[in-house]
C-alpha positions as CSV (number, residue, x, y, z in Angstrom):
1,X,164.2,145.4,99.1
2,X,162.8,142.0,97.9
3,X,162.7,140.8,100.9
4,X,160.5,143.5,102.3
5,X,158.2,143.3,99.8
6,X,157.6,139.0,100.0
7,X,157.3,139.9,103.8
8,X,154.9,142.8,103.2
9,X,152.9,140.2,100.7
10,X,153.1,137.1,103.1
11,X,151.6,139.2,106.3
12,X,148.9,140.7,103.9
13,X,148.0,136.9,103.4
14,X,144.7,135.8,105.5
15,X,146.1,133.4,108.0
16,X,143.9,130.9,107.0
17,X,145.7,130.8,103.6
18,X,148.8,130.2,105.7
19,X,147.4,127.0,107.3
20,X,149.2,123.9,105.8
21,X,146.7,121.3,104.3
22,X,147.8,117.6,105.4
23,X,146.4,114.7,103.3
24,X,144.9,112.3,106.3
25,X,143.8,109.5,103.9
26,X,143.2,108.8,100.7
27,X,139.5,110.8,100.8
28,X,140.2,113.3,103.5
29,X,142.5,116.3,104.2
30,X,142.7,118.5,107.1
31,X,143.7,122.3,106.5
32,X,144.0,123.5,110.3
33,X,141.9,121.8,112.5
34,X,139.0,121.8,109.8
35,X,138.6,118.3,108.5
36,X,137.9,117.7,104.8
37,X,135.7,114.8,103.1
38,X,136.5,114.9,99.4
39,X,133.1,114.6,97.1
40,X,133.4,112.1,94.6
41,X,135.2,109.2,95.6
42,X,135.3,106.6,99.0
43,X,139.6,105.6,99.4
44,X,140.4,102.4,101.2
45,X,140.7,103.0,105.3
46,X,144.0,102.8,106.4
47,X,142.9,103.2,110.0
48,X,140.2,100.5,110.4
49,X,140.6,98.9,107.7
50,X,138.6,95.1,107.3
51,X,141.6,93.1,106.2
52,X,145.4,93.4,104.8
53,X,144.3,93.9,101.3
54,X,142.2,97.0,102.5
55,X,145.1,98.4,104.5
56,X,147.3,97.9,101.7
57,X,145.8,99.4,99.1
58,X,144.5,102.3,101.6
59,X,148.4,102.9,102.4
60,X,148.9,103.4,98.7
61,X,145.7,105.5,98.1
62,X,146.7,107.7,101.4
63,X,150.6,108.3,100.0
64,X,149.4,109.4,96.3
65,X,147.0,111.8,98.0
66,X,150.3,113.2,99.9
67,X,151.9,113.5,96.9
68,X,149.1,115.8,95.2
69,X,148.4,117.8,98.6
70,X,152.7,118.3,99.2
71,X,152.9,119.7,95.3
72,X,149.7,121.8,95.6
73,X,145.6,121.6,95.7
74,X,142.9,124.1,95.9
75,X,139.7,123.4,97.8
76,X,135.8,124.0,96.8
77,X,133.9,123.9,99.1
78,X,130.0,122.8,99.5
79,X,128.9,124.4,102.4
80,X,127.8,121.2,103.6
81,X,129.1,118.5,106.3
82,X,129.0,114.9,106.5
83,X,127.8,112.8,109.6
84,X,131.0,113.0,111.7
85,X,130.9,116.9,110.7
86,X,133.7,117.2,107.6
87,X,133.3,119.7,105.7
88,X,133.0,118.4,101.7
89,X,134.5,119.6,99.4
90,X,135.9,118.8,96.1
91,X,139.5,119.2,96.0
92,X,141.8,119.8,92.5
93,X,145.3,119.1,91.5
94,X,146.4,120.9,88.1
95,X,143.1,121.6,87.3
96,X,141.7,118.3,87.8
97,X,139.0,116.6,90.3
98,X,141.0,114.5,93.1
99,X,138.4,112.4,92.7
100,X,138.9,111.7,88.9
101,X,142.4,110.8,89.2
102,X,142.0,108.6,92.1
103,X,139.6,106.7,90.4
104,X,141.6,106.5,87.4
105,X,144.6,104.9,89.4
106,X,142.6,102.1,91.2
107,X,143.1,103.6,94.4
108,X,139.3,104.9,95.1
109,X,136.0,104.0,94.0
110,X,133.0,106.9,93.0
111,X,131.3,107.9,95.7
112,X,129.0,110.5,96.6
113,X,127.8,111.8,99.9
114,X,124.6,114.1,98.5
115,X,123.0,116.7,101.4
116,X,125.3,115.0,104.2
117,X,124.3,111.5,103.6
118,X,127.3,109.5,102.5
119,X,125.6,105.6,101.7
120,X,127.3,102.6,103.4
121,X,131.2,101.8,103.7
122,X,132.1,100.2,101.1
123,X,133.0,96.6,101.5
124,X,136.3,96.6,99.6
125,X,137.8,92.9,101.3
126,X,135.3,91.8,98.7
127,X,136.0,94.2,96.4
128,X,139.9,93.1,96.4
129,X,139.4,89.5,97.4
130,X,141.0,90.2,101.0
């Protein structure tokens, strides 16, 4: 009987509730084949990253934003997309801006992409000394 009603609540689900979100860096998520830019905050790349501090600290921005997406995040998002057509978004864990706690930890700076204009990459071999 249980078990008929969580399969009766899990096909009543919209499927795009169903989609698994993936943490792809340390400032974007994917849920599906939507791409997500999260307002607020610029991560380290991981991916093209400038030099080994870069990388390094990206790796460690990219696995603490796996952390928050695996235990659970909800997604608002601005009806707007950046240049390379992400949707952004700001994102929450617990109740609190992704962005915020980020920050907090070191692993992100502020950053904000207004309208679809995100400014310049920040340089962060400089920043780190890398």
């Amino acid at each position: 009987m249980i078990l008929a009603a969580f399969l009766a609540l899990l096909l009543a689900t919209p499927a795009a509730a169903q989609e698994r979100i993936h943490a792809l860096d340390g400032d974007t998520i994917a849920v599906g084949r939507e791409r997500i830019r999260i307002i607020g905050l610029d991560a380290p790349e991981t991916f093209d990253a400038r030099c080994p501090a870069e990388k390094r600290l990206g790796d460690r921005a990219t696995a603490a934003m796996r952390q928050m997406v695996a235990q659970g995040v909800s997604i608002e998002r601005a009806g707007a997309k950046d240049r390379y057509r992400r949707t952004l978004a700001r994102v929450h864990f617990r109740g609190r801006d992704v962005a915020d706690i980020m920050i907090e930890r070191g692993l992100a700076m502020p950053y904000d992409c207004l309208a679809g204009y995100c400014p310049r990459r920040i340089d962060w071999c400089a920043k780190l000394g890398g």
